[in-house]
N, C-alpha and C positions, 0 to 999 in steps of 0.2 A: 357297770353302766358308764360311767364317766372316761376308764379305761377305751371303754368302744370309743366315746364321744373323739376322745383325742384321736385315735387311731384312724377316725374318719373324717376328722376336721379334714377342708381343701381349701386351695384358693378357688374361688367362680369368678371369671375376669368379666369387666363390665359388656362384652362383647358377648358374654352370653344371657346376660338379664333380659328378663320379659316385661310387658308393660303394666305386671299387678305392682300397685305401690307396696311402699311400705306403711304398715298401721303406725299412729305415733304413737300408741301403747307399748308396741316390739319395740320403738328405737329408743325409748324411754326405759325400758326392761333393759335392753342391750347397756345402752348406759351406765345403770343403775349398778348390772354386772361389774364393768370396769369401774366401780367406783369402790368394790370389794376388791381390789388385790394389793398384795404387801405393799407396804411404805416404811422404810424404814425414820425412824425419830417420826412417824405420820405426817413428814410434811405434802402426801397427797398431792406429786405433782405434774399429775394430767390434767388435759382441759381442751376441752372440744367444742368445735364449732360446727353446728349440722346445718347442710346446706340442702334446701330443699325447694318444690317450683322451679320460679326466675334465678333464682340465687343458684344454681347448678349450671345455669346455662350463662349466666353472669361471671362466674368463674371459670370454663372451658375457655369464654373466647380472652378473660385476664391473661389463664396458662397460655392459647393459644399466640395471644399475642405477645408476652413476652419474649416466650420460646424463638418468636421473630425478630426481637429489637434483639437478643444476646447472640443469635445463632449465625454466621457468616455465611452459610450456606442451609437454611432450612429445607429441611426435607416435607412435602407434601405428607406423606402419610402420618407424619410426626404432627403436624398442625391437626391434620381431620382427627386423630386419636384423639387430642388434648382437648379437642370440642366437642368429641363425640360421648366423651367416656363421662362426665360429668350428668350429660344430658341422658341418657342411657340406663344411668344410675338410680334407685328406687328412693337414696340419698349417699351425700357426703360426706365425711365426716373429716373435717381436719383436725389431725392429730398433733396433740402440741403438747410442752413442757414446761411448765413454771419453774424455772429455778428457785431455792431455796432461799432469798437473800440474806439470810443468816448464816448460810451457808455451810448448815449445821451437817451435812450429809455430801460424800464426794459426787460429784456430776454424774459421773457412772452410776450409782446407784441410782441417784432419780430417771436417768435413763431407762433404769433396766424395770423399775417400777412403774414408770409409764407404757413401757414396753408388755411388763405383764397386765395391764389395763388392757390392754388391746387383744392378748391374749382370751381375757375374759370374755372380751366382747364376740371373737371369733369363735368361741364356744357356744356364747350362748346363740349366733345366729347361727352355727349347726343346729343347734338342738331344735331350732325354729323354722329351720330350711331356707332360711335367707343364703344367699352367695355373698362374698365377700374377699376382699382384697387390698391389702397393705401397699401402697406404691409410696416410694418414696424420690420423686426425682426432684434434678437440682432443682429446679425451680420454687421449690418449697420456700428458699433463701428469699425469695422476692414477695415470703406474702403478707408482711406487713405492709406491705404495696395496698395491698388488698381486702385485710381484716384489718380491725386493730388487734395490735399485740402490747400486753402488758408489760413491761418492762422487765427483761430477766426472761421474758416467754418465748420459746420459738417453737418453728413447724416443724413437724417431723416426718409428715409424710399424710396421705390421703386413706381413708379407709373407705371403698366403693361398698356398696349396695344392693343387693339388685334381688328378688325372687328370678328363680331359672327353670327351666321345664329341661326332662332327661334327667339322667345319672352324672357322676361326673367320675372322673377319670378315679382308680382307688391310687392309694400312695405306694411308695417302696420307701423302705430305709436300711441300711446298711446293719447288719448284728450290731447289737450296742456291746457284745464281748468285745468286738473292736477296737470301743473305744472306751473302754473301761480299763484301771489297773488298782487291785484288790492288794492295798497292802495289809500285812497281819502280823 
């Protein structure tokens, strides 16, 4: 069962979400998932900010407009996405990282354990039929502009949202004989 689940996780980009919200039960269950995955020395260092209503559409036209003060030549579609994709969304979720101030564990590792918090969360909205999607662009850098961030905290990227109607595209992945080597 779990085997299928991964096998069928996708990404659903926000350009395919329909207008059923999301219940705050699911995103609370979603959550809840990423707050089970390893940590090494448990220093537990994800933390997320769900942006949901005004506050999705508050945030598109932040990205949007930043995306304008950094960029020397912004590109139109690039603006309408950054406004679009927020609002479109059933929610957002900004993915962050608390560093360790103890600094009991190397960066990479809380990386890669915040990373599998998201994992979790991508599982469990298969399992739920929500769509969902990890974006991570620069702009990320500029959102204690826009949240507050804890000290030692930064963004890591956006987890979109959204219920979608249709199938979505199945996966391919390369034999993992590949990229395996069996020493014995």
């Amino acid at each position: 069962m779990i085997f299928e689940l991964i096998q069928n996780r996708r990404s659903v980009f926000p350009a395919q979400y329909n207008d059923r919200p999301i219940e705050r039960a699911n995103i609370e269950k979603i959550l809840e998932a990423a707050n089970w995955a390893p940590t090494h020395r448990k220093t537990e260092p994800w933390r997320f900010k769900v942006f949901l209503g005004d506050k999705k559409k508050e945030l598109g036209e932040f990205l949007s407009e930043k995306y304008q003060q950094i960029d020397s030549k912004p590109k139109q579609v690039k603006i309408k996405k950054l406004l679009d994709n927020p609002v479109r969304s059933g929610a957002v979720i900004a993915i962050c990282m608390q560093r360790d101030p103890l600094e009991s564990v190397p960066e990479w590792e809380e990386l890669a354990a915040t990373a599998m918090a998201v994992q979790n969360m991508w599982l469990c909205c298969a399992e739920l039929g929500i769509g969902c999607y990890w974006s991570s662009p620069g702009l990320i850098q500029f959102m204690h502009e826009f949240v507050d961030l804890n000290e030692g905290e930064k963004c890591l990227g956006f987890f979109y949202m959204g219920y979608y109607d249709g199938e979505v595209a199945s996966g391919e992945r390369g034999p993992i004989g590949e990229k395996v080597e069996w020493l014995e």
